[in-house]
C-alpha positions as protocol buffer text, in pm:
chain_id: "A"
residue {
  index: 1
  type: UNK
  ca { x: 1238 y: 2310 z: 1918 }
}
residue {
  index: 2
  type: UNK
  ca { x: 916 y: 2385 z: 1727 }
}
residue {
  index: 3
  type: UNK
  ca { x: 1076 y: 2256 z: 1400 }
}
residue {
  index: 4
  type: UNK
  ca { x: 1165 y: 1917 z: 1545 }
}
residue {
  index: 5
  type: UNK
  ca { x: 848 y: 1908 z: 1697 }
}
residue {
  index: 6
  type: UNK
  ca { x: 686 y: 1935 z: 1311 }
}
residue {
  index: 7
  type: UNK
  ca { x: 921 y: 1699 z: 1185 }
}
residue {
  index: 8
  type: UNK
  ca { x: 817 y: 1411 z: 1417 }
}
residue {
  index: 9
  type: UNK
  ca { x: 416 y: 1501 z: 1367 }
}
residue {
  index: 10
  type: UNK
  ca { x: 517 y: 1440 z: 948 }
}
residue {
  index: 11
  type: UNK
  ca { x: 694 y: 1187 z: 1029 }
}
residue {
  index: 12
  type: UNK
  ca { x: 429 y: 1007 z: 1243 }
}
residue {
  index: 13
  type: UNK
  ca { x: 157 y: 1112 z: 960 }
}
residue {
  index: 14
  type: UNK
  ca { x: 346 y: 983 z: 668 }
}
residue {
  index: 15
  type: UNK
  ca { x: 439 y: 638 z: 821 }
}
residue {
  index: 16
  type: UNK
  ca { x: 28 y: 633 z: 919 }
}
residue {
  index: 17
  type: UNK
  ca { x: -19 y: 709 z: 556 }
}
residue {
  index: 18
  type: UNK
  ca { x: 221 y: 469 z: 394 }
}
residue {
  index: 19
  type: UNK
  ca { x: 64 y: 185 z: 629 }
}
residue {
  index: 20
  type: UNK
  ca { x: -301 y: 298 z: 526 }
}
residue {
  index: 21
  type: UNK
  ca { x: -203 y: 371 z: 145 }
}
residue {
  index: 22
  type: UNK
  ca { x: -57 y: -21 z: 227 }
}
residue {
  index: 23
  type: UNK
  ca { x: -367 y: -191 z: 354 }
}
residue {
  index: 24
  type: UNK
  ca { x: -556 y: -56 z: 99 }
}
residue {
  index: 25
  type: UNK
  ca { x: -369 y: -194 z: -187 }
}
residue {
  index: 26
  type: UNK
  ca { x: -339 y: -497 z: -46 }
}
residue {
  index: 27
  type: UNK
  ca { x: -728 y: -513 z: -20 }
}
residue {
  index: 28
  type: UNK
  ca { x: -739 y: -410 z: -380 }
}
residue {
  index: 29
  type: UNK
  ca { x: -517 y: -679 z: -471 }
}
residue {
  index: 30
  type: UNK
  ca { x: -702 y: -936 z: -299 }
}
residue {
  index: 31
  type: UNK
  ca { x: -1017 y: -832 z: -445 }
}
residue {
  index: 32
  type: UNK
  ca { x: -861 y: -851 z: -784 }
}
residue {
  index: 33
  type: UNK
  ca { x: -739 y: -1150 z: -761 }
}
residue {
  index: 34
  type: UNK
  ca { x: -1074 y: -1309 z: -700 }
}
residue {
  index: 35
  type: UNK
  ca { x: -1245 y: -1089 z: -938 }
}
residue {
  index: 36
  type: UNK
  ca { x: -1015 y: -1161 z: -1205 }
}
residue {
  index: 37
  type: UNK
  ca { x: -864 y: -1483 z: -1274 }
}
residue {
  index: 38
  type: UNK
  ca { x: -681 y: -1324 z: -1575 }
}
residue {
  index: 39
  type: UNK
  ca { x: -513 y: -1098 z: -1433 }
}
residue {
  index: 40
  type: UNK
  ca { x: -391 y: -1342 z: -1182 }
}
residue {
  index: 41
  type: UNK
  ca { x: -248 y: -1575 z: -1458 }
}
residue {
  index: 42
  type: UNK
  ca { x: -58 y: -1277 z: -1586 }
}
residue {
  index: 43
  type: UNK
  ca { x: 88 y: -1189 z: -1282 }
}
residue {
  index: 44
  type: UNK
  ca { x: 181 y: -1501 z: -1264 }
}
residue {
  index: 45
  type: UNK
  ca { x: 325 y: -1500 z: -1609 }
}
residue {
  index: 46
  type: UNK
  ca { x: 449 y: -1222 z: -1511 }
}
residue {
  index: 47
  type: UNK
  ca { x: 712 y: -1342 z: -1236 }
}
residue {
  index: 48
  type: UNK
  ca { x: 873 y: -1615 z: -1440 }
}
């Protein structure tokens, strides 16, 4: 009982994690972007 009981609490932190660790990068990529208009065109190179 006590071991399922950890399991769900990691499980709910990690997913809260993974979403924060998410939100952040995608702010960091935004900012970037705008910063850096080079590193945009690469990306973009990039993909092709």
């Amino acid at each position: 009982m006590r071991q399922r009981i950890a399991i769900h609490t990691y499980a709910r932190i990690s997913v809260r994690l993974s979403i924060h660790s998410l939100i952040r990068l995608h702010q960091r990529t935004t900012v970037r972007f705008s910063v850096h208009p080079y590193f945009n065109q690469s990306i973009r190179m990039w993909r092709q």
